[in-house]
C-alpha positions in Angstrom: -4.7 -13.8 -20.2 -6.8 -13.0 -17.6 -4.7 -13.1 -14.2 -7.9 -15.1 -12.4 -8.0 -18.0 -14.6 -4.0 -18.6 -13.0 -6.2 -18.9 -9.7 -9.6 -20.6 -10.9 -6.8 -23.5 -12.7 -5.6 -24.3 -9.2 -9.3 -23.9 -7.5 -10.1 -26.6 -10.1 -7.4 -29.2 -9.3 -6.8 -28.6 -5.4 -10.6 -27.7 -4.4 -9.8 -29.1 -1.3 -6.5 -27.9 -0.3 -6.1 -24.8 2.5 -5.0 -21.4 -0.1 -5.2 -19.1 3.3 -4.2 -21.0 6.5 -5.9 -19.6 9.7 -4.2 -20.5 12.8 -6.8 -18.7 15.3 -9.7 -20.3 12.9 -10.8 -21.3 9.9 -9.0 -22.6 7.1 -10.2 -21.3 3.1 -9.9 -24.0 0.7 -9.3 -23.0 -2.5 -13.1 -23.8 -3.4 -14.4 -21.7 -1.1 -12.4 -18.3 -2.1 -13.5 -19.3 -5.6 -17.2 -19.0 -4.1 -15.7 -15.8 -2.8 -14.6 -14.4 -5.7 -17.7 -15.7 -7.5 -19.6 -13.6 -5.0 -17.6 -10.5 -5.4 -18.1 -10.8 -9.6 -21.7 -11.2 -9.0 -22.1 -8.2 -7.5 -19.7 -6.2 -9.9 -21.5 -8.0 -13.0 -24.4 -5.2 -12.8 -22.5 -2.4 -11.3 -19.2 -2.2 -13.7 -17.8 -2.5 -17.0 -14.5 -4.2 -18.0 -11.9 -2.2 -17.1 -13.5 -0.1 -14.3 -11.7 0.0 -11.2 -12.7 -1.4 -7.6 -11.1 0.0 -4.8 -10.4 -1.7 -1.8 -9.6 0.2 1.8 -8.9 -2.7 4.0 -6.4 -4.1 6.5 -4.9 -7.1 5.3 -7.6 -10.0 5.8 -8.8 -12.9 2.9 -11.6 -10.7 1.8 -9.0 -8.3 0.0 -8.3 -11.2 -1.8 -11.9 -12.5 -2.8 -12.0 -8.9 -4.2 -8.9 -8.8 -6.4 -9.9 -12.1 -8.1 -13.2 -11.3 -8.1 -12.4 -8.1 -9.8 -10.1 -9.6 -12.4 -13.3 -12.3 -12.9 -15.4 -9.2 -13.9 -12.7 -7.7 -16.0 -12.2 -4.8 -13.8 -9.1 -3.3 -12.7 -8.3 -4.1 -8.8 -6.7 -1.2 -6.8 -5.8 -1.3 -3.1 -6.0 1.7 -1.3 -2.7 1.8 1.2 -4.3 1.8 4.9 -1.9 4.0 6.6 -3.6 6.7 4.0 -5.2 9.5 6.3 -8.7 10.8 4.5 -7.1 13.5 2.2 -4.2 10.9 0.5 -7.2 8.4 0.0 -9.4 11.0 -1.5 -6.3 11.5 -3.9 -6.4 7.8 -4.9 -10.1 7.7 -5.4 -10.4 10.8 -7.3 -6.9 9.3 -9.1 -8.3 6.5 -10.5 -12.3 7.2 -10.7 -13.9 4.0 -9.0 -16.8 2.4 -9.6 -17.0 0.5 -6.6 -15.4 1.2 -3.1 -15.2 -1.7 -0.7 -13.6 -1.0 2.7 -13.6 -2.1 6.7 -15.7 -1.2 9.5 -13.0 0.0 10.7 -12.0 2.4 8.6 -16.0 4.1 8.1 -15.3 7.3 9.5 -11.7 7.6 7.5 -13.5 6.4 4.4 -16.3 9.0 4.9 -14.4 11.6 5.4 -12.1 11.1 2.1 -15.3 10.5 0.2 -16.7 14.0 0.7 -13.3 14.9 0.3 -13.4 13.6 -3.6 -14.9 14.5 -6.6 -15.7 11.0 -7.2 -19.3 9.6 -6.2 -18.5 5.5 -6.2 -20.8 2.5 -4.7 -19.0 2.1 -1.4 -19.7 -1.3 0.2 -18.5 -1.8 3.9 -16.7 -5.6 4.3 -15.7 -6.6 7.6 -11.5 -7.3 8.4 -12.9 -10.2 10.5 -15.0 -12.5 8.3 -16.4 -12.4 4.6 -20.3 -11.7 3.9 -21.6 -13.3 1.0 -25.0 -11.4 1.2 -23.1 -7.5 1.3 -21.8 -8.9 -2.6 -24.0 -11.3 -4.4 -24.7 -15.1 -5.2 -21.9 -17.0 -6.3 -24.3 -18.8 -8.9 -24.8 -15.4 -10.5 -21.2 -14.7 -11.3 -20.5 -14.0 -14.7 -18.1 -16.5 -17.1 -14.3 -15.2 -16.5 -14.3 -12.1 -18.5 -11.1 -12.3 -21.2 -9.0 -9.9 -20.5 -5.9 -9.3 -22.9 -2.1 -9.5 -21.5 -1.8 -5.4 -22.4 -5.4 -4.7 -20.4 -4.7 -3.3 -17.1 -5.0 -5.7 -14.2 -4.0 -3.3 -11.1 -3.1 0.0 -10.5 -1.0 0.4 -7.0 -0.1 3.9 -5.8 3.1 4.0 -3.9 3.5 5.5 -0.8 3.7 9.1 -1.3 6.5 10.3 0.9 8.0 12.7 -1.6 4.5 13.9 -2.8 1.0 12.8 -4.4 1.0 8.9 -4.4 1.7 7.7 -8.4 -0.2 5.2 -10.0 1.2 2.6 -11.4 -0.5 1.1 -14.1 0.4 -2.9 -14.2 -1.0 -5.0 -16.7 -2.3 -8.7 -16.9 1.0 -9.6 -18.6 3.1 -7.4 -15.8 1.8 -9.3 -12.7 1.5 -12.6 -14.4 5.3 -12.3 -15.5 6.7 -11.4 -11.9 4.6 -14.1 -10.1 6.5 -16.4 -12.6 9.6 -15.3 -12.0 9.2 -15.2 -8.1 8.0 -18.5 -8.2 10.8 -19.9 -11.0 13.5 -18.0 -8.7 12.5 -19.4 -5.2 11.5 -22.3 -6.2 7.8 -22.4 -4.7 5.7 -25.4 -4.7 2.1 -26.4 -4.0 4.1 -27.8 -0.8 5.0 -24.2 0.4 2.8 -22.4 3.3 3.9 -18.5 3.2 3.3 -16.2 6.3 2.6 -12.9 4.7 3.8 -10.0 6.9 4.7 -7.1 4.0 1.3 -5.0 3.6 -1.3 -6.4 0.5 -1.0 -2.7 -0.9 2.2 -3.6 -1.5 4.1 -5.4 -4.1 6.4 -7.4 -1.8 2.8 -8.5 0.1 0.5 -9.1 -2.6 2.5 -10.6 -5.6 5.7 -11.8 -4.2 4.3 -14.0 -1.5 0.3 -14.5 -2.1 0.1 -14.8 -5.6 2.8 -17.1 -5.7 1.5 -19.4 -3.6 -2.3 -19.0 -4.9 -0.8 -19.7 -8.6 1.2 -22.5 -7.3 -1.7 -24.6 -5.1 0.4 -23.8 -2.0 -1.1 -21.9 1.3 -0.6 -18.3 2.4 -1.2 -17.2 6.2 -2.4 -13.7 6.2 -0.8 -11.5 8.9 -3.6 -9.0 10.2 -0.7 -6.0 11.1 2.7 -6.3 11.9 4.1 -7.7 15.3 7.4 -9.6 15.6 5.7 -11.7 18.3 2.7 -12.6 16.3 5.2 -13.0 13.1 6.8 -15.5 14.7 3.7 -17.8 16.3 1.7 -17.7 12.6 5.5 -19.5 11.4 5.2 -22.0 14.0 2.0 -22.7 14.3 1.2 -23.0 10.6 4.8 -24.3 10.4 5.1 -21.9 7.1 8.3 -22.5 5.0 8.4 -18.9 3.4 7.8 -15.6 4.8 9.4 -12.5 3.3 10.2 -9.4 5.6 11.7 -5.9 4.9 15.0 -5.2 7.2 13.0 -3.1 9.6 10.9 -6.1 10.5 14.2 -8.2 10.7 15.3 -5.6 13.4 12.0 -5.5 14.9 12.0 -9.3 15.5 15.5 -9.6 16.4 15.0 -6.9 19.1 11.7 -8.4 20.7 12.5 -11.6 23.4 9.2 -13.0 23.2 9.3 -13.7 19.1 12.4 -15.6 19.6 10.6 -17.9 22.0 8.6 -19.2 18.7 10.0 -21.9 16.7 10.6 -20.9 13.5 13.0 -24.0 12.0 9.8 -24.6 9.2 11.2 -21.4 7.3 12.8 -23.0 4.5 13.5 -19.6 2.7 13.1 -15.9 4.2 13.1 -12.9 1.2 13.7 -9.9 2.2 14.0 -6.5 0.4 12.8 -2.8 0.6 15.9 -1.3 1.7 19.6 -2.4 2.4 19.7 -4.5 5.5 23.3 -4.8 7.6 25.1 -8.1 6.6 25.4 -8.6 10.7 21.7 -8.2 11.3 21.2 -11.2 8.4 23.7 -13.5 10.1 22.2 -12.8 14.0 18.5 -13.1 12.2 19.1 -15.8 10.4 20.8 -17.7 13.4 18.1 -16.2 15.8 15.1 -17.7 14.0 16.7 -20.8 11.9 15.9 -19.6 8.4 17.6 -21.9 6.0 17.9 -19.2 3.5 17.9 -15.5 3.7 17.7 -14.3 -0.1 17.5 -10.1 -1.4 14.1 -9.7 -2.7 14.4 -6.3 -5.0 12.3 -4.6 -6.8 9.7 -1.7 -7.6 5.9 -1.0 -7.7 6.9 0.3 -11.8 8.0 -3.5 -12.4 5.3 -5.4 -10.2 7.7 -6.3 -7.9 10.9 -8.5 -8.1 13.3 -7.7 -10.8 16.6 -8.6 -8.6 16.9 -11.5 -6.9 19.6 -13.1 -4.5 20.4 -16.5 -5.0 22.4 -19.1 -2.5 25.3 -18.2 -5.0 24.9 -14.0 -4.5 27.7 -12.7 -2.4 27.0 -12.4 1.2 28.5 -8.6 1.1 27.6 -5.1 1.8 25.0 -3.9 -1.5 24.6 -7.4 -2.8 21.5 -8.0 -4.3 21.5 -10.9 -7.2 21.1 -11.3 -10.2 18.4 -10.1 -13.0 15.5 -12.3 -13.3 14.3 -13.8 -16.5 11.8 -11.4 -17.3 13.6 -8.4 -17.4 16.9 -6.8 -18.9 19.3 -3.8 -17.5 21.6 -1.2 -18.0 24.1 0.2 -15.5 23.8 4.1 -16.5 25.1 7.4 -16.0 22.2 9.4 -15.1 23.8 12.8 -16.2 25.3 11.1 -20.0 22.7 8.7 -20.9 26.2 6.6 -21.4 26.5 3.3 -20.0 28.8 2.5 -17.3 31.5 0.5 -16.8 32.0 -2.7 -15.0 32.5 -1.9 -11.3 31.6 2.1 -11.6 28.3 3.8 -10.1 24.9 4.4 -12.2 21.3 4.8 -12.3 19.6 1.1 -12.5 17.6 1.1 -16.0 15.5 -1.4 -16.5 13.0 -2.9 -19.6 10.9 -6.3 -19.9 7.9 -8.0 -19.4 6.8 -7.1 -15.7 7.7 -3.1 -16.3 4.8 -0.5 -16.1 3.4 0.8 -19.4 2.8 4.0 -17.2 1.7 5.7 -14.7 -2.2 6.4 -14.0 -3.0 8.9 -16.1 0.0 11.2 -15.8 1.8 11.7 -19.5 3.8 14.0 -18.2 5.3 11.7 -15.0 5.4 8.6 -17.5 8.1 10.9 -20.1 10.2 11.7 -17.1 10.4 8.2 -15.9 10.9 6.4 -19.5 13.7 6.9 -22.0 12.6 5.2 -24.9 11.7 2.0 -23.5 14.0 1.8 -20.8 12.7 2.9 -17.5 14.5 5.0 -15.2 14.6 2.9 -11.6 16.2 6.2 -9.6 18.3 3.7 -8.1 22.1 3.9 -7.9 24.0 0.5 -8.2 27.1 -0.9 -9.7 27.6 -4.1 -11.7 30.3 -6.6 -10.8 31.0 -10.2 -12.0 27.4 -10.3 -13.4 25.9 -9.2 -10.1 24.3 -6.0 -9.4 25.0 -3.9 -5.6 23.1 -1.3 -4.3 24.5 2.0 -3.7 21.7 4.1 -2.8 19.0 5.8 -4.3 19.7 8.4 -6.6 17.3 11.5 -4.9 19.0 10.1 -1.1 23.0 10.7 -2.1 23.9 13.3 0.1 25.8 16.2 -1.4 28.1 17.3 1.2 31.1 19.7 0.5 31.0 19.0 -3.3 31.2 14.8 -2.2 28.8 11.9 -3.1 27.3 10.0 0.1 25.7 7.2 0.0 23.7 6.6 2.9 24.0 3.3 3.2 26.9 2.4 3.1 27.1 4.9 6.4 24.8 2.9 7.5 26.3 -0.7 7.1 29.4 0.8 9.1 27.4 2.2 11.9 25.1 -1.1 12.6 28.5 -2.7 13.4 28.4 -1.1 16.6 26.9 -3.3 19.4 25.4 0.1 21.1 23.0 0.9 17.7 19.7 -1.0 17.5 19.3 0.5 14.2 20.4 4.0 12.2 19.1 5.9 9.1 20.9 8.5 7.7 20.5 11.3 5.8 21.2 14.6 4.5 20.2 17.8 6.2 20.8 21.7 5.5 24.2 23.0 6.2 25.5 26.1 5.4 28.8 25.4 4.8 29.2 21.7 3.3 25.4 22.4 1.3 23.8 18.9 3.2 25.8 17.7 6.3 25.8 14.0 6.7 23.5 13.3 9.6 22.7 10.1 11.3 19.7 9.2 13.1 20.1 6.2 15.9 18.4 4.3 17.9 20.6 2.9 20.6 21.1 2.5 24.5 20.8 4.6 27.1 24.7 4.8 27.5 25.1 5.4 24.1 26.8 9.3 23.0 27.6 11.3 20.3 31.1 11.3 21.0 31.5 7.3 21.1 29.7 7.2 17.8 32.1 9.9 16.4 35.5 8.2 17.6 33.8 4.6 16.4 33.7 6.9 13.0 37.2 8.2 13.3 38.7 4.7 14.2 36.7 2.4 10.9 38.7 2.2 7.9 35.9 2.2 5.7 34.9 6.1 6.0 35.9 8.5 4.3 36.3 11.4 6.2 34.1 13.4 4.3 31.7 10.2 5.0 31.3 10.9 8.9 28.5 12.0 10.0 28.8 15.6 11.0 25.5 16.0 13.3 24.2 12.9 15.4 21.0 12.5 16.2 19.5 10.3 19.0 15.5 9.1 18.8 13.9 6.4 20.8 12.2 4.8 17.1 11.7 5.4 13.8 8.7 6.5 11.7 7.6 3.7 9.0 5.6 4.0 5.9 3.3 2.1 5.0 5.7 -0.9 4.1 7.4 -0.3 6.7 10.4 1.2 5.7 12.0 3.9 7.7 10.8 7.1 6.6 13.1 9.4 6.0 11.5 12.2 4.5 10.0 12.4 8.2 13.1 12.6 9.9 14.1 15.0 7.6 11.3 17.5 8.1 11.7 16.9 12.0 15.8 17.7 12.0 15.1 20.5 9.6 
């Protein structure tokens, strides 16, 4: 089933209610992103074919929105261009996926122009404003074709990942794919028409656009969209729209945590805080979760290849280092040896497999990149994790383990020991050349201005929980992280810059 009519159900039955809360402005009731999204089909009705894609190059405002459902009303295939994209990785989408029609900010003109001569692609490109939605750049929402049926199998998106180990992939996710993660999403968190979100994670992303708008659109609740991130601002769209859900990546968490002014909001609305994207310390939970009373901090995991969540912490999921829940309904897993194909046992080490509802078909046009990542139906996460007492812990993933002096590292466990010193804002580690041990374990830190080597190295030596052939051998001091686009720390940057 078409992915719109989930929206155009709750347009019907809540015209009047607020679906994207604007605390500097206007609220959009449900009835008017319908006239939205009516406007956007209009235009497309001419212009496009079902199953043609629309590309949208945009910060995160309500008009990326209008353009996804208005898309899906056409029949086309929605695909949002990630905005930290320079002109040559955005000329790699467009040429990727062929669109018909290119929508993207004032803002980003001269980017947009420059990866257009760039491709080999020769789209309608439609300039939209970040700021406010213009009806007469699309079309007349009394034009708009009926819905346009679209099959569970027919594509509904196709979302390129972030590209920090090479060409963005697209990921092919159907009608059924999306449809089957929002449900679960909303099933696991228990989201109600009663539930504003704040949405901070990027709308090119997963953890942005299905696991906190779409639940809330398909639901009758409200979303807040956050322009770009700021702890500070985070904070005052919670209290002010006195939201009851946000979700967050760890790096955000740390970001808050570490700026006065955000903790000066009240945030006591937030019923229920997901966060996910990478491993997050178990003492930055407790201080965030104290910090900004968040009634419930729950793992949100999952991939762009499954449309999202897959994993999901519960009140019940152990509060320990790795933990991240439970399966949801909608998909099954194996525990594997990456190396046998065998699976593992109860408590040992594997590559996360993973089949069901909400997994990829494939990637955008790429045979060759699908095989790798499939065997037989099971798809191939590249995640390392363990299974215990019917929940699943992260151990790192698989192209991250360092290989030091014939020794498996994981990262992040490194990195749950070093965030419990009071002297590290934050740490990444990694692996980096060494002639002797192949990758020397290296960690990256952020910290105070009295902070050494040498104390981090006799913390090291004094923790029971390294091994020593887990201690970092070379330290590194930097005064912040680079982020990608979701804003996890990126470590193929650090890596290049530490050589």
């Amino acid at each position: 089933m078409n992915l719109y009519e989930r929206f155009a159900r709750q347009a019907r039955s809540n015209p009047n209610v607020s679906a994207v809360v604007d605390p500097d402005g206007e609220d959009i009731t449900y009835a008017a992103l319908d006239e939205r999204a009516k406007s956007v089909a209009a235009f497309l009705d001419s212009r496009t074919e079902p199953g043609d894609r629309v590309a949208a190059y945009m910060l995160d405002n309500p008009t990326v929105v209008a353009v996804a459902l208005g898309a899906w009303r056409a029949g086309c295939v929605f695909t949002p261009a990630n905005y930290r994209f320079g002109a040559e990785e955005v000329a790699y989408v467009l040429d990727d996926v062929a669109p018909e029609i290119v929508v993207h900010d004032a803002v980003f003109a001269s980017t947009a122009e420059d990866a257009l001569e760039a491709a080999t692609v020769e789209p309608t490109v439609l300039q939209g404003h970040a700021g406010a939605f213009r009806s007469e750049a699309f079309g007349a929402p009394e034009d708009a074709p009926d819905p346009t049926t679209r099959l569970d199998d027919d594509t509904a998106i196709v979302m390129h990942t972030s590209g920090t180990t090479g060409d963005p992939k697209g990921v092919v996710q159907t009608h059924r794919n999306v449809g089957a993660q929002v449900d679960a999403g909303i099933s696991t968190y228990d989201v109600t028409p009663d539930d504003t979100a704040v949405v901070s994670v990027p709308l090119f992303h997963v953890g942005g656009f299905h696991g906190a708008t779409l639940m809330g659109l398909f639901t009758g609740g409200s979303v807040v969209i956050h322009p770009a991130w700021g702890a500070a601002e985070w904070a005052r769209l919670v209290a002010e729209s006195e939201a009851t859900i946000s979700g967050l990546v760890p790096a955000m968490m740390v970001d808050a945590l570490g700026d006065e002014s955000a903790r000066e909001h009240d945030t006591s609305s937030l019923r229920m805080c997901f966060y996910g994207g990478s491993p997050a310390a178990e003492a930055t939970l407790q201080e965030f979760e104290s910090a900004f009373g968040v009634d419930e901090l729950l793992n949100y995991y999952g991939q762009t290849e499954a449309a999202g969540l897959t994993v999901a912490g519960t009140p019940e999921t152990p509060r320990t280092e790795g933990a991240l829940g439970r399966p949801v309904p909608t998909v099954e897993t194996r525990v594997v040896d990456p190396e046998t194909g065998e699976d593992c046992d109860e408590g040992e080490d594997g590559e996360l497999w993973l089949r069901g509802d909400s997994v990829m078909p494939r990637y955008w046009e790429a045979p060759n990149r699908t095989d790798r990542a499939f065997d037989g139906e099971w798809f191939r996460s590249g995640d390392v994790v363990r299974r215990e007492d019917g929940t699943l812990y992260f151990v790192d993933r698989l192209d991250d383990i360092v290989l030091s002096g014939g020794e498996k590292v994981a990262p992040s466990r490194v990195e749950s020991v070093l965030s419990e010193m009071d002297t590290i804002d934050a740490v990444a580690v990694l692996g980096t050349p060494d002639e002797r041990l192949g990758e020397a374990v290296t960690a990256a830190i952020v910290g105070g201005d009295e902070l050494t080597a040498d104390a981090v190295e006799s913390f090291c030596d004094d923790h029971p929980g390294l091994a020593g052939y887990e201690k970092p051998r070379r330290i590194e001091f930097v005064d912040s992280f680079p982020r990608t686009g979701s804003q996890k720390i990126d470590k193929t940057e650090l890596a290049e810059r530490f050589g």
